[in-house]
Backbone as CSV, one residue per row, in Angstrom:
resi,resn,N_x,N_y,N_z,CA_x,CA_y,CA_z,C_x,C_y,C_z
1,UNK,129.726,95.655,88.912,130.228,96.858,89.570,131.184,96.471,90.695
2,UNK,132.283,96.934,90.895,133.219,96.809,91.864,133.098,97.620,92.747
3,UNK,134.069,97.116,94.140,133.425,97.995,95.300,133.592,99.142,95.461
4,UNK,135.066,99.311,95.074,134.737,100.952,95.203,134.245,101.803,94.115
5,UNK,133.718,101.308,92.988,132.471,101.602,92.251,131.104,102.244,92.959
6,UNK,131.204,100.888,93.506,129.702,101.424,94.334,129.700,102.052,95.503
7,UNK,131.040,102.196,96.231,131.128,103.299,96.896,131.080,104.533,96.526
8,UNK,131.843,105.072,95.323,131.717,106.110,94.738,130.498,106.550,94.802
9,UNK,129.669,105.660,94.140,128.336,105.550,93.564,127.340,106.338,94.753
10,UNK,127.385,105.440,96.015,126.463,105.695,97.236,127.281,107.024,98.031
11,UNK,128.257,107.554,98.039,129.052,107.655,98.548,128.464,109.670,98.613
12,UNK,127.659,109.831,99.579,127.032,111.239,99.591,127.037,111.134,100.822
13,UNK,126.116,112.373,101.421,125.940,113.539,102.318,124.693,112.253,103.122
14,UNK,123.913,112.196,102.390,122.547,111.512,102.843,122.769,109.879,103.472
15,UNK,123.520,109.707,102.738,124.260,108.151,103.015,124.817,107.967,103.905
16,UNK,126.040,108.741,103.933,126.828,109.019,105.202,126.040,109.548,106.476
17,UNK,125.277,110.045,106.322,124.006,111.249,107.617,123.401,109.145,108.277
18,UNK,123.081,108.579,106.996,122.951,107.102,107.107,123.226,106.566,108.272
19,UNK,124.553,106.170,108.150,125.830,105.374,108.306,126.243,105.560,109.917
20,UNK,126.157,107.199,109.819,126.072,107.878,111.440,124.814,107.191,112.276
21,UNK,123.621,107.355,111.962,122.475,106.689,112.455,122.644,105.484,113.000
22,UNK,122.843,104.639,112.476,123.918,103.040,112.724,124.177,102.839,113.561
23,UNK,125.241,103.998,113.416,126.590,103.833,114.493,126.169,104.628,116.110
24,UNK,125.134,105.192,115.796,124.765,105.877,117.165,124.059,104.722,117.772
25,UNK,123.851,103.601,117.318,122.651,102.327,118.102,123.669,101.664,119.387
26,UNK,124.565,101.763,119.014,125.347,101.014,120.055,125.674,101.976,120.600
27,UNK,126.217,103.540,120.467,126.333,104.572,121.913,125.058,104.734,122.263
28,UNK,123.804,104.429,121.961,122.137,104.515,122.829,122.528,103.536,123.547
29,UNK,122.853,101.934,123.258,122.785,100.956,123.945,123.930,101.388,125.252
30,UNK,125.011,101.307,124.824,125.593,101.735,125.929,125.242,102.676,127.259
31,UNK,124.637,103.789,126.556,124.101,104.740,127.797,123.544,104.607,128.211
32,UNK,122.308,103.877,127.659,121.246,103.428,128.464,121.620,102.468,129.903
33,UNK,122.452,101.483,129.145,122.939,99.916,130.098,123.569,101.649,131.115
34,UNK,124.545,101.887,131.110,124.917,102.874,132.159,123.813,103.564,133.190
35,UNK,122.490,103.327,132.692,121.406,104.141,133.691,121.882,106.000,133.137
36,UNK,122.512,106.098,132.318,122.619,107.420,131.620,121.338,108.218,130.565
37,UNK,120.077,108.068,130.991,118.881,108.339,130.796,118.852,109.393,129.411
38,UNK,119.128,110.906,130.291,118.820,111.902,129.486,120.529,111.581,128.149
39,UNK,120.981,110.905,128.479,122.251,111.438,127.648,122.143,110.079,126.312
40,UNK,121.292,109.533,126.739,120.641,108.173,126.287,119.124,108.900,124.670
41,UNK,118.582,109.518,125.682,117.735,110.341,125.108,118.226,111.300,123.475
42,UNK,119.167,112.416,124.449,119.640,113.115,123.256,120.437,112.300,122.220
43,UNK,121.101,111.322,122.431,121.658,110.555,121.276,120.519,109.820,120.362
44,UNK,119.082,109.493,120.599,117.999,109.051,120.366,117.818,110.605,119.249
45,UNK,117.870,111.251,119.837,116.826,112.383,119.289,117.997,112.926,118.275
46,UNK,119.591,112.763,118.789,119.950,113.554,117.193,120.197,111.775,116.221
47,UNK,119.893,111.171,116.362,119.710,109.638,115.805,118.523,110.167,115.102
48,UNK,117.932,110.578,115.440,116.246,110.778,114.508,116.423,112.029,114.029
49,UNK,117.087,113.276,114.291,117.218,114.372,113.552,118.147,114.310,111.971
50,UNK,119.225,113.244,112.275,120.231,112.682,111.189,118.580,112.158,110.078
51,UNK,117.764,111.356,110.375,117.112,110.851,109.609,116.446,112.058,108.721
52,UNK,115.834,113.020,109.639,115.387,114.307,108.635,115.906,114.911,107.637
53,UNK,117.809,115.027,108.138,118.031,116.100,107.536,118.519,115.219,106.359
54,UNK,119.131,113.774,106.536,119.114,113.196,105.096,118.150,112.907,104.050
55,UNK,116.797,113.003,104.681,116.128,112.801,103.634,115.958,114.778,102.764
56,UNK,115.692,115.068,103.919,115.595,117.076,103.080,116.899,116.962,101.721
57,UNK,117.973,116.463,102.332,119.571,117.322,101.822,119.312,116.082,100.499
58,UNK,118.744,114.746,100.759,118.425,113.616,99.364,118.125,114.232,98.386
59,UNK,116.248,115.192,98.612,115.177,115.500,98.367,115.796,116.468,96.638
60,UNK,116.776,117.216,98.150,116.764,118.818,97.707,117.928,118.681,96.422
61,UNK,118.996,117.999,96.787,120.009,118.304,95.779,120.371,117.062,94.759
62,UNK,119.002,116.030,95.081,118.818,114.966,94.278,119.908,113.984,94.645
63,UNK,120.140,113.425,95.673,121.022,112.774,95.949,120.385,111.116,96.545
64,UNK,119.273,111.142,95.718,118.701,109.240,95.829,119.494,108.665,95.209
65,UNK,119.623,107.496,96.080,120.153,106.252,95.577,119.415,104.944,96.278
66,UNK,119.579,103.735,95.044,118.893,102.870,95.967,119.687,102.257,97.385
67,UNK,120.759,102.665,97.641,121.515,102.479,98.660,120.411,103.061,99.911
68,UNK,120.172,104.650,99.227,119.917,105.327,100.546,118.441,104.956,101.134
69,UNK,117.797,104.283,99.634,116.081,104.018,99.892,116.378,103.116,100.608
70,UNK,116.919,101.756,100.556,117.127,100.451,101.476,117.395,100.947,102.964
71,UNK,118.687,101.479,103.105,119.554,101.305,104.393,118.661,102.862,105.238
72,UNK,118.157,103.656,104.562,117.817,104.449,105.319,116.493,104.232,105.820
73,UNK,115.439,103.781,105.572,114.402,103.121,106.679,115.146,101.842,107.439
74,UNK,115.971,101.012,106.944,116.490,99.756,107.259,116.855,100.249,109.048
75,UNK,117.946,101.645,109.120,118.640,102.204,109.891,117.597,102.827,110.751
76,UNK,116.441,103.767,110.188,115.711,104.209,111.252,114.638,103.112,112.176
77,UNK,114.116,102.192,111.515,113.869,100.701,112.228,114.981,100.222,113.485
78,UNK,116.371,100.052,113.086,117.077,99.359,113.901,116.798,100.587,115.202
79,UNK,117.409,101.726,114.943,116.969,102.912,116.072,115.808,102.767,116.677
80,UNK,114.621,102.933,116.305,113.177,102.734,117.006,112.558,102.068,117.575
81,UNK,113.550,100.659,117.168,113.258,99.172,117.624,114.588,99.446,119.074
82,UNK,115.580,99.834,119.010,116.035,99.374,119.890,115.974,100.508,121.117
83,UNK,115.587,102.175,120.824,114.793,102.299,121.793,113.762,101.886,122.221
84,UNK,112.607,101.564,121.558,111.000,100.998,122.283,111.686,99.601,122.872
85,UNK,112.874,98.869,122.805,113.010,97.861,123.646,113.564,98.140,124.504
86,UNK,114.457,99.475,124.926,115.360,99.435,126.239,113.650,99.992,126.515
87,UNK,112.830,100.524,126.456,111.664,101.570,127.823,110.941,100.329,127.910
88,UNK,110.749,99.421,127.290,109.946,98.314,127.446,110.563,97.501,128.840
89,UNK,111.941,97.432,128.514,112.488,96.183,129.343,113.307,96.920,130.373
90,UNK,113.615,98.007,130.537,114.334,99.190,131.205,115.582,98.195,131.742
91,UNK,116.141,99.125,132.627,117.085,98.310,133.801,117.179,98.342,135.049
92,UNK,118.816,98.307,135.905,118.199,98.368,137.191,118.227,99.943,137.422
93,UNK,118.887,100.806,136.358,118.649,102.185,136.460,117.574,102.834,135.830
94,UNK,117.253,102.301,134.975,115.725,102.940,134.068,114.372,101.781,134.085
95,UNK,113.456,102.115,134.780,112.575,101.201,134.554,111.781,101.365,132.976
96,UNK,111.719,100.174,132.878,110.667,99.980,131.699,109.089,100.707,131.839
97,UNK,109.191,101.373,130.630,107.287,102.201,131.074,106.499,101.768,129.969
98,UNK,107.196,101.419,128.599,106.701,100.835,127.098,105.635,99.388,127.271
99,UNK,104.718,99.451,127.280,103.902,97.845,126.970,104.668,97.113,126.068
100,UNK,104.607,95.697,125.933,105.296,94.905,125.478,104.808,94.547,124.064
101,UNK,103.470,94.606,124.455,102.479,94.284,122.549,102.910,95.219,122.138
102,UNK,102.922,96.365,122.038,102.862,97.028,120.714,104.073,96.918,120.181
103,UNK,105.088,97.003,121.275,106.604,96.204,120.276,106.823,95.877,119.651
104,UNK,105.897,94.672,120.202,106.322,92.953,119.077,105.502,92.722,117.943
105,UNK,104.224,93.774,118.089,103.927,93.830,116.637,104.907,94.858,115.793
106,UNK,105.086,96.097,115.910,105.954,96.932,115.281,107.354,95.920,114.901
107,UNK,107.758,94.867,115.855,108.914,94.452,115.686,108.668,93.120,114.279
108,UNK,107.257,92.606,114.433,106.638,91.770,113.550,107.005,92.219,112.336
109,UNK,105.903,93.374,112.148,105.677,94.364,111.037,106.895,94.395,110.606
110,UNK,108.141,95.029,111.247,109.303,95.710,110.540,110.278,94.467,109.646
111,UNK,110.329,93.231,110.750,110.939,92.048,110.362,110.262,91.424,108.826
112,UNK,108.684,91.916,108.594,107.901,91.558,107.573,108.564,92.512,106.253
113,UNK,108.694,93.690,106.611,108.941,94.585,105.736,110.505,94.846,105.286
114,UNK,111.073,94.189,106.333,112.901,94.151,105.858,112.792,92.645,104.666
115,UNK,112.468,91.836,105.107,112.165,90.493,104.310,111.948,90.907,102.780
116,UNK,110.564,91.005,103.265,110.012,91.956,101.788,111.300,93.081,101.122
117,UNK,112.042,93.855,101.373,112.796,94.489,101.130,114.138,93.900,100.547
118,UNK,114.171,92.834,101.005,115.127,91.845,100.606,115.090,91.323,99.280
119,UNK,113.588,90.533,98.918,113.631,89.886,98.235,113.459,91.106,96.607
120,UNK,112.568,92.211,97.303,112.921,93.027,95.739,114.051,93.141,95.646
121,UNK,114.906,93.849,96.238,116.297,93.977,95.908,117.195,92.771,94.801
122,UNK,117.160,91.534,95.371,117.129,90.455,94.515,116.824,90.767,93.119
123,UNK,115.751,91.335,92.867,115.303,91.195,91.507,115.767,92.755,90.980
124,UNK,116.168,93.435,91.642,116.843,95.277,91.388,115.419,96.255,91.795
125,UNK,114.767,95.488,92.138,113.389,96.749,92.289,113.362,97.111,94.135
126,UNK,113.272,98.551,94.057,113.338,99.120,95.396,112.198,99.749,95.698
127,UNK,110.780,99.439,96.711,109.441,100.274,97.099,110.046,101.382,97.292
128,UNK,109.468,102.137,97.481,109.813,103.789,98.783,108.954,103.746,99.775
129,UNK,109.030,103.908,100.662,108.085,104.056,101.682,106.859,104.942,101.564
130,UNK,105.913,104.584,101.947,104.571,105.244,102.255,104.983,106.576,102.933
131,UNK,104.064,107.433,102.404,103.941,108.944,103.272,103.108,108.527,104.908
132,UNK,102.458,107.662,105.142,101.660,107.226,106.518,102.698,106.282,106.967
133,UNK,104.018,105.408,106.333,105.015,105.054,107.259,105.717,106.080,107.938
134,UNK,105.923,107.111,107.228,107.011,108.551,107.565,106.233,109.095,108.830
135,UNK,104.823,108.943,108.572,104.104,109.271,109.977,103.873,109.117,111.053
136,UNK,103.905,107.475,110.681,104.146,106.193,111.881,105.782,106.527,112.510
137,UNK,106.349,106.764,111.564,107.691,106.763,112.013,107.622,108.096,113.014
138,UNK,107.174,109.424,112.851,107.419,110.560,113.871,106.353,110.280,115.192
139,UNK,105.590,109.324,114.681,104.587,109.087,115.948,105.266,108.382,116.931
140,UNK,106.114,107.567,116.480,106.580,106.496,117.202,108.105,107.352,118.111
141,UNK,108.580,108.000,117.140,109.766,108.862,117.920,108.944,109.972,118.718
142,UNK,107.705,110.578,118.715,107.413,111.487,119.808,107.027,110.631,121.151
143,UNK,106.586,109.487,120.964,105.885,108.380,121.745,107.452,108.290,122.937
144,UNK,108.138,107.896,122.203,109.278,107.357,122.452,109.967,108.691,123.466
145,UNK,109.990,109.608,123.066,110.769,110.846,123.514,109.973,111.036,124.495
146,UNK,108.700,110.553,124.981,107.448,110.972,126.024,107.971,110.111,127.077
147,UNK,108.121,108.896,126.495,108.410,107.905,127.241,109.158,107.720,128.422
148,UNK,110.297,108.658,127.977,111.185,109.369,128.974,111.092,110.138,130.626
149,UNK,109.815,110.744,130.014,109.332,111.510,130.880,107.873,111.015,131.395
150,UNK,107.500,109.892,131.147,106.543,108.742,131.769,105.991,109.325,133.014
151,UNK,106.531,108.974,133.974,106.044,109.323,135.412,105.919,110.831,135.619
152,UNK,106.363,111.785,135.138,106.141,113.235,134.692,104.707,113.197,134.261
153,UNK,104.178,112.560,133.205,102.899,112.246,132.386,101.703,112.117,133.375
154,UNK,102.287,110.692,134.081,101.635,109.887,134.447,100.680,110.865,135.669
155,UNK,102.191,111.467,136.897,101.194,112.644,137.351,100.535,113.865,137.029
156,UNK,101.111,113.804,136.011,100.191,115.234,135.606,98.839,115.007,135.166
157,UNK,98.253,114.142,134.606,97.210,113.007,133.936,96.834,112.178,135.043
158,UNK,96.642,112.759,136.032,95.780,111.763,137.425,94.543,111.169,136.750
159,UNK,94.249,109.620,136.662,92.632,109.292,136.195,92.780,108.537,134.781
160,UNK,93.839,109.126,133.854,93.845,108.494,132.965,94.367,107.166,132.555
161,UNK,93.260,106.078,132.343,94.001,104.881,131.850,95.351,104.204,131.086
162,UNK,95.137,105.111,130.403,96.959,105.151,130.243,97.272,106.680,129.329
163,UNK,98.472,106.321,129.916,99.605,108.040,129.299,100.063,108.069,128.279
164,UNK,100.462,109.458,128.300,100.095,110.073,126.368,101.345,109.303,125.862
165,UNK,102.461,108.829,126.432,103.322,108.384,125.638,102.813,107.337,124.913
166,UNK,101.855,106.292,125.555,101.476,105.017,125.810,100.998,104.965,123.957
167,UNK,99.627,106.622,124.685,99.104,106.677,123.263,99.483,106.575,122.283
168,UNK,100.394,107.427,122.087,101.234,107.853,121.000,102.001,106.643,120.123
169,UNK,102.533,105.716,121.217,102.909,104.409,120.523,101.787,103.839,119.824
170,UNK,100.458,103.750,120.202,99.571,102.702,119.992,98.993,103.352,118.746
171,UNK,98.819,104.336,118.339,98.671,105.468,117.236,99.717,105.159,116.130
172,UNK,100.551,105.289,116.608,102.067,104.913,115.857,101.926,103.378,114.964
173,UNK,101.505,102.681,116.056,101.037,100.865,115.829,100.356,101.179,114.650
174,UNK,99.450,101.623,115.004,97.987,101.582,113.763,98.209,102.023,112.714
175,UNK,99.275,103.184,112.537,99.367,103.751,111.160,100.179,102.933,110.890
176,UNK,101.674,102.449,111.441,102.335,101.766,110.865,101.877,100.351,109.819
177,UNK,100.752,99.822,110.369,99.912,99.034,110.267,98.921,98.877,108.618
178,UNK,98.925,100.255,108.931,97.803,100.704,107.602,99.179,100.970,106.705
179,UNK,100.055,101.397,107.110,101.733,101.696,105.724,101.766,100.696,105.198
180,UNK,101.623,99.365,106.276,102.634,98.204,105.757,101.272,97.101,104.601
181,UNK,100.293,97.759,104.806,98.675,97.543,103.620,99.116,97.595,102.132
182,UNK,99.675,99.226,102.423,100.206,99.940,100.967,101.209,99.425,100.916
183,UNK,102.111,99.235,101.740,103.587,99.019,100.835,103.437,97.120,100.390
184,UNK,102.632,96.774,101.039,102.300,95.409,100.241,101.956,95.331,98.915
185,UNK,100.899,96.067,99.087,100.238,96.403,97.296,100.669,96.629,96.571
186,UNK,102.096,97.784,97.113,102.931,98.551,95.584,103.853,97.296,95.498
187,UNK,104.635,96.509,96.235,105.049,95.272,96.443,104.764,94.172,95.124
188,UNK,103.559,93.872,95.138,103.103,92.940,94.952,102.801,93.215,93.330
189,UNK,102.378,94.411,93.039,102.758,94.968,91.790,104.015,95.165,91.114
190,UNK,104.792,95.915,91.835,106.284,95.687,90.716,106.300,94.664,90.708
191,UNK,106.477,93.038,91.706,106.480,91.822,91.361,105.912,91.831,90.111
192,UNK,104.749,92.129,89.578,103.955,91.052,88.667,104.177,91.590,87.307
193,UNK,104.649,93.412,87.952,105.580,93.866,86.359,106.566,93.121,86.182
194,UNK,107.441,92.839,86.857,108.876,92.371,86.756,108.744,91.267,86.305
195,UNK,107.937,90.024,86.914,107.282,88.486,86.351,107.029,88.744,84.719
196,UNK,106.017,89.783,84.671,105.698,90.211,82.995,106.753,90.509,82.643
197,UNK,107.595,91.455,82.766,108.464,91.410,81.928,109.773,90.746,81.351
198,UNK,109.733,90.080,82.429,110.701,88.383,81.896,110.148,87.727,81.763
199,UNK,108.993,87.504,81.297,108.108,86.706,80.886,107.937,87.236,79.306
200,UNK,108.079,88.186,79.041,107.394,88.816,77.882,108.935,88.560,76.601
């Protein structure tokens, strides 16, 4: 297939909704480094609204491709990862409010699951994501959107060991956790179809 073959090919509504996602990681990074907080935020939040409406507009008018299965968790990872690292590590305008573990496992996990994503591709076979990753995934963007408003939390919640954003990540952790169980398993199966059947 030639390239603009496979542009043609990928070349939709859902893909492109994609592509935008991407490209908003470096205007988050930027605003943030600026100490530009809330304007930091809303580019976060229509960064994660792009993710909804491509999967609905995929869903609805049948517009999968394995382009969009790869690059579109690939894309909402790079987003989630690189907000939970600016609240983690903040600056001299935003302090950091994110714990650092649950990061670096989510950042573990995701680096495990792009790998893995890699090597099916290699062979033409693409997982889909778990319905409890899609979950992990809104847990982790409400966590994230809380995060913001941290010290807001924090006093309103006098007593509590830690704040609901906190929660919400660590919730997020666990399911993500239990996704990446299943998406091993279905994993590990097309492998052993695919082995069988070049084998056979």
């Amino acid at each position: 297939m030639t390239a603009n073959e496979y542009i043609k090919k990928n070349l939709n509504v859902p893909n492109v909704l994609t592509l935008i996602r991407l490209l908003l990681v470096p205007v988050y990074i930027v605003l943030f480094a600026k100490g530009r907080k809330y304007a930091a935020l809303i580019t976060f939040m229509v960064a994660s609204f792009t993710d909804f409406l491509d999967g609905q507009i995929a869903r609805k008018y049948n517009l999968i491709t394995d382009f969009g299965k790869l690059m579109d968790p690939l894309a909402d990872k790079i987003m989630v990862l690189t907000a939970m690292f600016s609240m983690v590590f903040g600056n001299q305008y935003i302090p950091g409010v994110i714990p650092l573990l649950p990061v670096l496992i989510l950042f573990v996990k995701e680096s495990y699951m792009i790998y893995g994503s890699q090597r099916l591709l290699k062979r033409g076979l693409v997982v889909q994501s778990q319905m409890s990753g899609k979950i992990a995934h809104c847990a982790f963007i409400q966590g994230l959107v809380l995060s913001y408003f941290h010290d807001d939390l924090v006093a309103r919640m006098p007593g509590w060991p830690v704040s609901l954003d906190v929660i919400f990540i660590w919730v997020a952790v666990a399911i993500a956790l239990y996704a990446m169980f299943f998406y091993t398993r279905d994993s590990m199966r097309k492998l052993r179809e695919y082995e069988a059947a070049q084998n056979s």
